[in-house]
N, C-alpha and C positions, 0 to 999 in steps of 0.2 A: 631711843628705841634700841639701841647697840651699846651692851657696855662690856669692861675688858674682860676676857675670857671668855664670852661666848663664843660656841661654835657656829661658825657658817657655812654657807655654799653660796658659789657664786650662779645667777639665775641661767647665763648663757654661756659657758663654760665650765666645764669640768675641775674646778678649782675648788678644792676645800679648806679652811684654814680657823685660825683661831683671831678672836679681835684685839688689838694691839690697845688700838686709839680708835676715842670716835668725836669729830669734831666737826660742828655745825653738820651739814648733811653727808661728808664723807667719812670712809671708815676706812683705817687702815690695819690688814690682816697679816699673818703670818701664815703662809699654804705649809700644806704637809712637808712641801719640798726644802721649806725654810726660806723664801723670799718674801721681802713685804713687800707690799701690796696696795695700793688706795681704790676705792671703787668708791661708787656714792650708794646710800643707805636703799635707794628701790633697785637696785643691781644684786643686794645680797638676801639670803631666806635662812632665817635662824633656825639653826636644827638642836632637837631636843636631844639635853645631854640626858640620855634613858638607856640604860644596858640593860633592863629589865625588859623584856618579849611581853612580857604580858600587857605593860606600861603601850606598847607600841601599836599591838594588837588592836587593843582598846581604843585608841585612837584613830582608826580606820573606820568608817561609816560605810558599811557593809549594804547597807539599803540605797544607798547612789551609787558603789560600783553595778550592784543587781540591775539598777536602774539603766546605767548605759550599756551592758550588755542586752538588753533587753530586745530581743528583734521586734520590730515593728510590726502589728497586725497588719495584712494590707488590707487596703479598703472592700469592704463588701457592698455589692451592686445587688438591688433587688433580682433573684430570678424567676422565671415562672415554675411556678407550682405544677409540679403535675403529679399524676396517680399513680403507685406504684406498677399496677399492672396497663397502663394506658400505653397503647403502643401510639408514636409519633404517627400522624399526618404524613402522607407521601407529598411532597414538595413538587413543584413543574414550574423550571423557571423558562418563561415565555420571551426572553430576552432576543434578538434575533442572532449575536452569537452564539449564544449556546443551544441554537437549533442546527444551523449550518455555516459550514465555512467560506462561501464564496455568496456573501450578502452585499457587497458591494457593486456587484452588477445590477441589484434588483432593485424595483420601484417601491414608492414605498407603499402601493396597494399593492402589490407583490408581496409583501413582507407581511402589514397588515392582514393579508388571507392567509399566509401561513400559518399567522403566530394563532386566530383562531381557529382553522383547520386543526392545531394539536393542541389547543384548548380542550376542542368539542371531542377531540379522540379520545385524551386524555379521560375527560368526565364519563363520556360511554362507556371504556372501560373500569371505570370505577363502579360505575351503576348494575353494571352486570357482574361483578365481583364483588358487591355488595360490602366495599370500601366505604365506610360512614363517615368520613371526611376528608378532604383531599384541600390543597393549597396550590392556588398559581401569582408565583410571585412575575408581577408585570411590569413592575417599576411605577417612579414616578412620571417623568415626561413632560407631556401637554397632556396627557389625559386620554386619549384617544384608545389605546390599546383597554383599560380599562373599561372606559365607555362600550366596547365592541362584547368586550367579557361582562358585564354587567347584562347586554341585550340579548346575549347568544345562552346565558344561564336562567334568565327570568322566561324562555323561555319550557322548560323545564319544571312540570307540578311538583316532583318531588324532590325540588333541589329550592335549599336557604343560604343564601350567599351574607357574609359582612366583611370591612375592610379586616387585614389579618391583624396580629398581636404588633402594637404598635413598638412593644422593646423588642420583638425579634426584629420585625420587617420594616419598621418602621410606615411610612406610607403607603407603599409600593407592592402590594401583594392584598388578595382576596381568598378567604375559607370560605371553602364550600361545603356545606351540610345535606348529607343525602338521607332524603328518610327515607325507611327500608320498610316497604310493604311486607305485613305476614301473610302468607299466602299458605 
């Protein structure tokens, strides 16, 4: 693989030199410095005697360094589509923290009437500000909160309820569709 006068480099060490001897799998070098040297044949990487730039140039695969510089796309996740003049849904999340801050004293028919008391507020004012869809995100649960917004909306002639977008809200939330009487 090594014969005399090639130049090498040594792979893990800063050592460069020229090949003296090469026998069976060791090769013994002369470094720049003038010491010799033995190493074994997968220790050293033949370098091309080329003073020619152009020779060297050429030799570079230009399409795998491009390749590893290459930044990664990050993954793209489906989003919802929407219109460009579509204004968002007004959100109402029914959660019992984020109603009030001292829920921990209350029952939990206490809570359960709050949480639809500003359900039904919520929807009235949508109805009279003729707000064409509104979102009350309830969570998942046992179901219960839902089930209560389910009966307190079906109420209601001019309102169409379905579960919300399941990549936003996943489970846990209900669009409500007001139709708007022309009057």
């Amino acid at each position: 693989m090594f014969s005399k006068g090639d130049k090498v480099s040594v792979l893990d060490e800063a050592i460069n030199g020229v090949v003296v001897s090469a026998k069976d799998k060791e090769v013994t070098i002369e470094t720049e410095d003038g010491f010799m040297m033995t190493f074994f044949e997968n220790e050293l990487l033949k370098i091309k005697n080329s003073s020619n730039l152009l020779d060297s140039i050429k030799s570079i695969n230009a399409h795998s360094i491009a390749k590893e510089k290459e930044i990664p796309k990050p993954r793209s996740f489906v989003k919802e589509r929407k219109d460009k003049h579509e204004i968002s849904a007004p959100e109402f999340d029914l959660h019992i923290e984020k109603l009030v801050s001292h829920h921990r004293s209350m029952s939990n028919y206490d809570i359960l009437t709050l949480q639809s008391e500003t359900a039904k507020r919520q929807l009235e004012f949508a109805i009279r500000n003729r707000i064409p869809k509104i979102v009350f995100i309830h969570g998942v649960g046992e179901g219960i909160l839902k089930s209560e917004l389910d009966f307190l909306l079906g109420r209601y002639e001019n309102v169409v309820f379905q579960d919300g977008n399941y990549q936003k809200y996943g489970l846990g939330a209900t669009e409500v569709f007001i139709k708007q009487n022309s009057k």
